[in-house]
Backbone as JSON, one array per atom type, in Angstrom:
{
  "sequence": "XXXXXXXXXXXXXXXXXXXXXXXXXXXXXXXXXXXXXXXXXXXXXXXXXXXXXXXXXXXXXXXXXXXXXXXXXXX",
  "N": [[14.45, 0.04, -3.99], [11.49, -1.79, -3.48], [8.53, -3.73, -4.34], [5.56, -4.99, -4.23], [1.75, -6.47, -4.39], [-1.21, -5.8, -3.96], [-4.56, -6.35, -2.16], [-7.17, -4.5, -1.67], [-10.07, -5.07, 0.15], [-12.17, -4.02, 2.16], [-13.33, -1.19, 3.9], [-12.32, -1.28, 6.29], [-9.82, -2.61, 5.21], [-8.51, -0.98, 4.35], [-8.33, 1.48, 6.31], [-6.61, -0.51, 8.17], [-4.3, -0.68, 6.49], [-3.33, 1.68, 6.55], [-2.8, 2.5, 8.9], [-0.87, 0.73, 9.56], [1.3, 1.25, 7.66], [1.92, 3.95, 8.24], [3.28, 3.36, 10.43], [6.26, 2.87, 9.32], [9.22, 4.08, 8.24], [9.58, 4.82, 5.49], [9.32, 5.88, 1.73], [6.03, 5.38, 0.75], [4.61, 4.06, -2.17], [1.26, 4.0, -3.99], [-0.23, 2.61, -6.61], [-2.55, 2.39, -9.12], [-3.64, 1.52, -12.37], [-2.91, 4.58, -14.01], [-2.85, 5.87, -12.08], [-1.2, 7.3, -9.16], [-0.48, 7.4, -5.69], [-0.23, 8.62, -2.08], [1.32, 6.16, 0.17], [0.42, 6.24, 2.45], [-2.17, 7.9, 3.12], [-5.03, 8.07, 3.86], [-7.67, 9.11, 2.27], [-6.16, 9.75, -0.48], [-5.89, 6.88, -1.26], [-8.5, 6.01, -1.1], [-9.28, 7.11, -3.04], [-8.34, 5.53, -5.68], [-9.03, 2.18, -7.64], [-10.38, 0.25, -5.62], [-11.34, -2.34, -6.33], [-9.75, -3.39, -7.95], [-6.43, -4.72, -8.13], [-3.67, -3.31, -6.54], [-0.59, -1.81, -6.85], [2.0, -1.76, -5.0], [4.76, 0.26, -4.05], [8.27, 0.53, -2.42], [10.11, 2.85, -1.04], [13.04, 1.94, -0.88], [15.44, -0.04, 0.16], [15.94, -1.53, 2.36], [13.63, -3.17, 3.6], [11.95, -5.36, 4.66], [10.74, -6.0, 7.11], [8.63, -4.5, 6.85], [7.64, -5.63, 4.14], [6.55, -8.36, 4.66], [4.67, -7.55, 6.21], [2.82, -6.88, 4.73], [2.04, -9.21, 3.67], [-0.25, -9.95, 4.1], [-2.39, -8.58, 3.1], [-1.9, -9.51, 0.39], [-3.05, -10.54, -2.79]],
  "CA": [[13.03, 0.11, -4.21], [10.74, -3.0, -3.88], [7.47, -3.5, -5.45], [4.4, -5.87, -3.96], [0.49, -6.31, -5.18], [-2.18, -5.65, -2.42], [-5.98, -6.4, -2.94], [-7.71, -3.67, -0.17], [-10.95, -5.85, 0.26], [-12.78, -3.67, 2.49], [-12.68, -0.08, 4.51], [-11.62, -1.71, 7.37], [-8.53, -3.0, 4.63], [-7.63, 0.73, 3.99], [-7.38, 1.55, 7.79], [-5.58, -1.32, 8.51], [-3.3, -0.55, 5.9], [-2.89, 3.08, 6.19], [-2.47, 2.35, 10.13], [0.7, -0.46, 9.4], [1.89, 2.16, 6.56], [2.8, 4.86, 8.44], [4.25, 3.29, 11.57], [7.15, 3.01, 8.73], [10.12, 5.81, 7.85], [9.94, 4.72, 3.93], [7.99, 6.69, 1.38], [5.32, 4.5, -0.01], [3.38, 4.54, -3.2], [0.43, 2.91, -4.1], [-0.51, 2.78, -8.23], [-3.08, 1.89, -10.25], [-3.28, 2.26, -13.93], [-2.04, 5.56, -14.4], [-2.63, 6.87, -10.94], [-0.02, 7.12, -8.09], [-0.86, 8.25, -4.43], [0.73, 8.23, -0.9], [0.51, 4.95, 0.51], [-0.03, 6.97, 3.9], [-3.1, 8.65, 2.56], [-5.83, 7.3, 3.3], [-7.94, 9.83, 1.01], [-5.7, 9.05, -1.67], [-6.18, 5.04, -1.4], [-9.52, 5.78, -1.43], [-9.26, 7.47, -4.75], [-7.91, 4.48, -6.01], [-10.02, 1.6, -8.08], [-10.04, -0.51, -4.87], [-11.88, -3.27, -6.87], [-8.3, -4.13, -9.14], [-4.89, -4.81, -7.4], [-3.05, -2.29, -6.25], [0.53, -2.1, -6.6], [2.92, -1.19, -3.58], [6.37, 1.24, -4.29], [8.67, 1.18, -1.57], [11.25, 3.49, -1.66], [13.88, 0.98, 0.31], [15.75, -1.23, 0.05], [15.46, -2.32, 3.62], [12.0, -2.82, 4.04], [11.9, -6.75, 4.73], [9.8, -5.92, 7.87], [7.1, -4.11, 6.01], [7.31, -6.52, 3.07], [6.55, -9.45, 5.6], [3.67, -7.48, 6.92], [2.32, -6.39, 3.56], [1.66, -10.41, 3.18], [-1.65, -9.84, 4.96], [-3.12, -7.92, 2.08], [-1.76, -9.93, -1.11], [-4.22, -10.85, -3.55]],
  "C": [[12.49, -1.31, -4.36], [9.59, -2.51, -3.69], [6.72, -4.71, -4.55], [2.9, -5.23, -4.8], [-0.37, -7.14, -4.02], [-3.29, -6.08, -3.21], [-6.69, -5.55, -1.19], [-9.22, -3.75, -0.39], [-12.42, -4.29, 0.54], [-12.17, -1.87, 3.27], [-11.78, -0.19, 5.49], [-9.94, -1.87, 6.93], [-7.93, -2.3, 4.73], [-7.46, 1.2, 5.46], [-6.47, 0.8, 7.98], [-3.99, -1.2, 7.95], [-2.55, 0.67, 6.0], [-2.31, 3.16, 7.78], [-0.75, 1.34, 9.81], [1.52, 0.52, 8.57], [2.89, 3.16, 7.57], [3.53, 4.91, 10.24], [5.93, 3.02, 10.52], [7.67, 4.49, 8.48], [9.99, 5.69, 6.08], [8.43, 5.32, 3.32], [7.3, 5.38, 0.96], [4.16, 4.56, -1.25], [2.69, 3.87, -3.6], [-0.12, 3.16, -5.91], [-1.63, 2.09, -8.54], [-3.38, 2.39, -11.47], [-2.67, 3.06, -13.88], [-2.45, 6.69, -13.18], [-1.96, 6.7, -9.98], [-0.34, 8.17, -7.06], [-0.04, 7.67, -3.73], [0.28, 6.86, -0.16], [0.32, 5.37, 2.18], [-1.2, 7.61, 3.91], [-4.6, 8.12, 2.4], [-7.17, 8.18, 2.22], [-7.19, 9.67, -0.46], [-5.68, 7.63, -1.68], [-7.91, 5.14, -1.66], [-10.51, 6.8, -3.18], [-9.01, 6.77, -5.95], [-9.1, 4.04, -6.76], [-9.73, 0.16, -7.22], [-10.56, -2.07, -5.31], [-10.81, -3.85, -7.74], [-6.88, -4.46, -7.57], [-4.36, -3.64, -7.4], [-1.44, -2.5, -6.39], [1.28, -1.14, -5.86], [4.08, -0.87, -3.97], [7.01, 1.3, -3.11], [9.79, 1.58, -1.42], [12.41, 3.47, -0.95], [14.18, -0.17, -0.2], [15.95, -2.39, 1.16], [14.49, -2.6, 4.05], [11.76, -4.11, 4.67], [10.78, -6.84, 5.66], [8.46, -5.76, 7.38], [6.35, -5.24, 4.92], [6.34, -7.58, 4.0], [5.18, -8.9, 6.32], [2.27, -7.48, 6.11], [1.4, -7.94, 3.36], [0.2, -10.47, 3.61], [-2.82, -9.47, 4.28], [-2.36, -8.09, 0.57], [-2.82, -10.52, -1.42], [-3.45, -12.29, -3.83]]
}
């Protein structure tokens, strides 16, 4: 499992992201405070408090690709 911290700016952010997300096989979870959604979802991201950081779950330990793409949307 590795862990990153997104900042999803705009709507366009949350497509972009939810588009790169689920060309992956790993689950992904996206958190804030005390809520946890699919990071494939874009209805659940947009349930989110897209105005804080988000933090990224991925449930892999091979992910290096994703990580590396993820860099696009660190705060």
């Amino acid at each position: 499992m590795k862990t990153a911290t997104i900042l999803l700016k705009s709507i366009d952010d949350v497509k972009a992201f939810v588009n790169l997300t689920v060309r992956f096989p790993y689950d992904i979870d996206l958190s804030s405070n005390r809520y946890v959604v699919d990071g494939k979802s874009i209805m659940g991201i947009f349930s989110l408090d897209l105005s804080k950081p988000i933090a990224v779950t991925i449930h892999s330990d091979d992910c290096d690709d994703l990580l590396n793409e993820l860099k696009a949307f660190e705060c």
